[in-house]
C-alpha positions in Angstrom: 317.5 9.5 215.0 320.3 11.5 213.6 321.9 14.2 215.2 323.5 17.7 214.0 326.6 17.2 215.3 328.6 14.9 212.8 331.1 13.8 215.8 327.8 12.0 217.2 326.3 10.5 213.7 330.0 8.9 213.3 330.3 7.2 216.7 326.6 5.8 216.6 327.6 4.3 213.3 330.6 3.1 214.3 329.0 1.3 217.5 326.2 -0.2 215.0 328.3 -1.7 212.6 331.9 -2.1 214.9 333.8 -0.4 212.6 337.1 -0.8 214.5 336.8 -4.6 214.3 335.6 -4.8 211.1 338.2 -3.8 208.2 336.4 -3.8 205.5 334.1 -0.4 206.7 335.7 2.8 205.7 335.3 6.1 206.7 336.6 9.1 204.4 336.3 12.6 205.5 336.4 16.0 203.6 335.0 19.2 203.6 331.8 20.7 201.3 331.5 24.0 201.1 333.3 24.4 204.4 331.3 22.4 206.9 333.0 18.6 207.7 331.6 15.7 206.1 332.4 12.0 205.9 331.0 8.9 204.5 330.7 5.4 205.0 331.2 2.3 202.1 332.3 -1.3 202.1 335.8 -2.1 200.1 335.6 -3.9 197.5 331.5 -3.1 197.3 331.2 0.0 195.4 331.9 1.1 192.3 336.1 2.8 192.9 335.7 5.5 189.5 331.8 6.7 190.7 333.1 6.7 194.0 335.8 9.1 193.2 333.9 11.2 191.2 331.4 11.6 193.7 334.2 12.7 196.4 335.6 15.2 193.5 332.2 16.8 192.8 331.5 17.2 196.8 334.9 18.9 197.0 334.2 20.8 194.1 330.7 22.3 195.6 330.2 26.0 196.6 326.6 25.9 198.1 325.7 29.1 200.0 323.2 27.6 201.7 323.9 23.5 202.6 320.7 21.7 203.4 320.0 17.8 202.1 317.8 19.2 199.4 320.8 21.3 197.9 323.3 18.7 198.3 321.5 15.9 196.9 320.3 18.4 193.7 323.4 20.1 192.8 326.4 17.8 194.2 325.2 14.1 193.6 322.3 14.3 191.3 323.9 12.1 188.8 323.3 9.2 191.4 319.9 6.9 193.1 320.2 8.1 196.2 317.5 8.0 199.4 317.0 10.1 202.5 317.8 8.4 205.9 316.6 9.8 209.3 316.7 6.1 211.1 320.4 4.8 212.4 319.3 1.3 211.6 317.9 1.6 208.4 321.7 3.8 207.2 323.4 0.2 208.5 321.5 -2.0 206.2 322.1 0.6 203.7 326.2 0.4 204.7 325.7 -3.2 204.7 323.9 -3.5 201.3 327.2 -1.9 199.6 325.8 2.2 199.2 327.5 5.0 200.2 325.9 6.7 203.2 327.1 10.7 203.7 326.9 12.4 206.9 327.2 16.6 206.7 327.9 18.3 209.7 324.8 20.7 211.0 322.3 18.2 209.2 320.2 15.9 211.2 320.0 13.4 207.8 322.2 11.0 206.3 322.2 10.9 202.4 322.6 6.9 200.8 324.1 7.1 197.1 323.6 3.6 195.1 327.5 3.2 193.9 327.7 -0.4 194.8 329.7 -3.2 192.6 330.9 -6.3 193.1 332.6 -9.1 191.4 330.4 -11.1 189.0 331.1 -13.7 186.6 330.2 -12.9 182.9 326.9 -13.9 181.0 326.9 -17.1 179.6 324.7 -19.7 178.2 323.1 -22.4 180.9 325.2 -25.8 180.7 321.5 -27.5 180.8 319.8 -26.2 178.6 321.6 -25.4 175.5 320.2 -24.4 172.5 321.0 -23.8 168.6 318.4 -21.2 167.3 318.0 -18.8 170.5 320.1 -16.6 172.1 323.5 -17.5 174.2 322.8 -16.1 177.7 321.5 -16.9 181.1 320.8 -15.4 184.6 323.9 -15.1 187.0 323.8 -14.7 190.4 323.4 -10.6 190.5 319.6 -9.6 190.9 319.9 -6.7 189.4 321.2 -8.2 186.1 319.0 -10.7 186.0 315.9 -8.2 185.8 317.9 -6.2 183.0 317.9 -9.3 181.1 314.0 -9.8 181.8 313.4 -6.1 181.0 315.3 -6.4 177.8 312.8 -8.7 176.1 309.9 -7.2 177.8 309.7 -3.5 177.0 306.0 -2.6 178.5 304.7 -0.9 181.5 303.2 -3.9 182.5 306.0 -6.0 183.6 306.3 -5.1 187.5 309.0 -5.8 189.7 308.4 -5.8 193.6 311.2 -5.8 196.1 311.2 -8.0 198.7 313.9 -9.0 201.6 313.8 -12.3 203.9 316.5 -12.8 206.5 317.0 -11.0 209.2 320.9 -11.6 209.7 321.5 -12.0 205.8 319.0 -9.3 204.7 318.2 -11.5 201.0 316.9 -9.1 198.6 314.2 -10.9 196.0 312.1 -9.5 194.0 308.8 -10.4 192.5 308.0 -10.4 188.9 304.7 -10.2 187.0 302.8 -9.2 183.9 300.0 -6.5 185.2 297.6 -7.2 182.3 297.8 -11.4 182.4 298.5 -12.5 185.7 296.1 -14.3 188.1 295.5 -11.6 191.1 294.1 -14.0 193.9 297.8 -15.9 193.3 299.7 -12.6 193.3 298.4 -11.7 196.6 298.8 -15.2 198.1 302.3 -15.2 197.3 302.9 -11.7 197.9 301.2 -11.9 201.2 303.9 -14.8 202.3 307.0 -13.2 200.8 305.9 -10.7 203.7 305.3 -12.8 206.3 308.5 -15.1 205.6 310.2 -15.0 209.3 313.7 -16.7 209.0 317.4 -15.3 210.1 319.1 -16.5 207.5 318.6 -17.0 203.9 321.9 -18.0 202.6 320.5 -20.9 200.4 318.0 -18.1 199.0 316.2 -20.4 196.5 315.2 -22.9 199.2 314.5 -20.8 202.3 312.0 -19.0 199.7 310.4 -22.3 198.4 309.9 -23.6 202.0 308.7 -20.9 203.2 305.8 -19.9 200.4 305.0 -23.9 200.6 303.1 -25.4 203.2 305.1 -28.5 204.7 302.6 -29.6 206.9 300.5 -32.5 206.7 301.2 -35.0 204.2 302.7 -32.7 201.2 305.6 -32.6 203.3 306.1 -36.5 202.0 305.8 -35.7 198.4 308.7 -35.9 196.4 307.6 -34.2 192.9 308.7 -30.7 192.2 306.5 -28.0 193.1 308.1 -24.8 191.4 310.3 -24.7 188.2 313.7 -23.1 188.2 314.5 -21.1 185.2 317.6 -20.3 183.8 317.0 -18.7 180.8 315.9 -15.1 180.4 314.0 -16.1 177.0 312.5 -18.7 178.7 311.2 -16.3 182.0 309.8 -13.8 179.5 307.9 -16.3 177.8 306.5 -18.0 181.1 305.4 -14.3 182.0 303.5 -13.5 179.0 301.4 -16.9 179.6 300.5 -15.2 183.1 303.2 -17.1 185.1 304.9 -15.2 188.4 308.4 -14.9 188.5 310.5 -15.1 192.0 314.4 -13.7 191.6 316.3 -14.1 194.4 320.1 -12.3 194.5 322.9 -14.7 195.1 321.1 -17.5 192.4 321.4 -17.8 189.4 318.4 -18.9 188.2 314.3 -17.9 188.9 311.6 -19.3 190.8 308.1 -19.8 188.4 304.8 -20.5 189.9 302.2 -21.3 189.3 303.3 -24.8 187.5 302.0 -28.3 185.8 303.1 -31.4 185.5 302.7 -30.1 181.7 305.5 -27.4 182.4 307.9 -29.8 183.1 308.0 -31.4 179.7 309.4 -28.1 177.7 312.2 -27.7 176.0 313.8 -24.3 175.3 313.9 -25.3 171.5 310.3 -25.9 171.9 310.1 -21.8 171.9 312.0 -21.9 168.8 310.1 -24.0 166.6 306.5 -23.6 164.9 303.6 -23.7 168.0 302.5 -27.4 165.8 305.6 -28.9 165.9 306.9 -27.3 169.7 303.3 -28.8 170.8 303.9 -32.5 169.3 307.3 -32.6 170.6 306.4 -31.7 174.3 303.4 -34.5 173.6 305.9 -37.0 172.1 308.2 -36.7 175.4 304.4 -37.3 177.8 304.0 -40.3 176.2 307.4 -41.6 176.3 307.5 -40.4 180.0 304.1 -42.9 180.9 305.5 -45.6 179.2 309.0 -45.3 180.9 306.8 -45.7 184.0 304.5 -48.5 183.0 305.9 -50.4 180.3 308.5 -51.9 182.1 306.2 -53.0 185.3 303.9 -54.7 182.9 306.8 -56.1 181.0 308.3 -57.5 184.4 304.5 -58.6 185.0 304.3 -61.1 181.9 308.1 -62.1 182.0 306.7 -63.3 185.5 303.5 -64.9 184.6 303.2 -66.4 181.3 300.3 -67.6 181.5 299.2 -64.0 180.9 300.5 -63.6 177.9 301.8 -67.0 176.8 304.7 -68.9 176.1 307.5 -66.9 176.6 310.3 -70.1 176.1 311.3 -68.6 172.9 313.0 -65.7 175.1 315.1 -68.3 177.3 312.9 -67.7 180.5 
């Protein structure tokens, strides 16, 4: 807990996160309405112009009366911001790249969501090009990646849940589903193990998620097809969640997790979106067939090259 004093709230914070050791923390001071104040960002993490528009407005302010409620209404309203009473739940907010502002005389902590960071620019996937759709695909910055979902799918019913696995790299994922279409007993399976996932770090977000939702026990742990499809096109994700399909977006990847899948799914192509649903449908039946034959054809054709007796004289072929 938080005290009054802002002396106190400082040093706890600094002892949490190390501040002295770690150069990247800053601490700015400055005065609101006459009572000391300070917060705490990352370098490099937050947006530099909101920042310092935020720290103009606050020295700007002429509140009689300076409570939490008054100061996040009148000073900082422009911003997302969230009440903290809990030490530890103010570091992860440090640590996740917000602004967290300590007031003197006020027993709360106030996060503001200014946080930036480098990202490269939206361009289309190198695998899976196409001529008729658009030119764009997911990077590796969550919240960009369910803007691009969100563009396409302007309804009440998409959903986004938050989740966050790791308990040293604190991974924020978030899950994705159509209300109206999707398949509830699989919702709550997955959702259910996205909140028992138990790991301390999830740098390789994609995989630690994947192993986790998927039981390796037993034999599956030996199988060596695919069991989710990865997605990097936002056209293609808005499709697969219209056909009742649940999205998983992890940050740091720049592509998204669909389940539940077929062997089926595997066989689109993103042009298969773009052409008429006959001719997308006889493609993606074109390429099953040539993928059985790619599997048997050539046993079988090693089988008579082998034995002619089954299928007679082969001495015209020079074997």
């Amino acid at each position: 807990m938080f005290s009054n004093a802002l002396d106190d709230n400082i040093m706890l914070i600094d002892s949490l996160t190390d501040r002295e050791n770690t150069f990247d923390i800053k601490l700015a001071r400055l005065d609101i309405s006459g009572r000391n104040a300070a917060y705490y960002f990352i370098d490099g993490y937050v947006n530099g112009d909101c920042l310092q528009r935020v720290h103009i407005e606050l020295l700007n302010q002429k509140i009689d009366t300076l409570t939490i409620e008054t100061l996040s209404e009148k000073a900082v309203a422009f911003s997302e911001q969230k009440r903290l009473t809990d030490e530890n739940e103010a570091v992860l907010e440090i640590l996740g790249g917000n602004v967290v502002l300590f007031v003197d005389g006020i027993s709360e902590a106030l996060a503001l969501n200014l946080y930036s960071f480098p990202k490269r620019s939206i361009e289309e996937s190198e695998k899976n090009r196409t001529l008729r759709g658009p030119h764009d695909s997911f990077s590796e910055s969550l919240l960009v990646n369910t803007v691009l979902i969100r563009r396409r799918i302007a309804t009440p019913n998409l959903a986004f849940e938050k989740f966050s696995i790791g308990s040293d790299t604190n991974t924020r994922i978030a899950l994705c589903y159509m209300k109206d279409s999707v398949n509830i007993k699989s919702l709550n399976i997955i959702k259910s193990k996205l909140s028992k996932i138990n790991i301390r770090s999830a740098t390789l977000a994609q995989e630690a998620v994947v192993n986790a939702l998927i039981s390796q026990s037993g034999l599956i742990k030996f199988n060596p097809l695919p069991r989710v499809r990865y997605i990097e096109r936002p056209d293609t994700a808005a499709s697969v969640l219209i056909e009742g399909k649940i999205l998983i977006i992890c940050d740091n990847s720049p592509s998204v997790i669909a389940l539940p899948i077929s062997i089926y799914d595997f066989f689109e192509e993103q042009n298969d979106y773009y052409f008429p649903p006959l001719t997308g449908s006889y493609l993606r039946i074109v390429r099953f067939i040539i993928f059985l034959l790619s599997i048997y054809l050539i046993p079988i054709w090693m089988l008579f090259i082998s034995r002619t007796d089954l299928g007679g004289s082969l001495d015209f072929l020079g074997v």
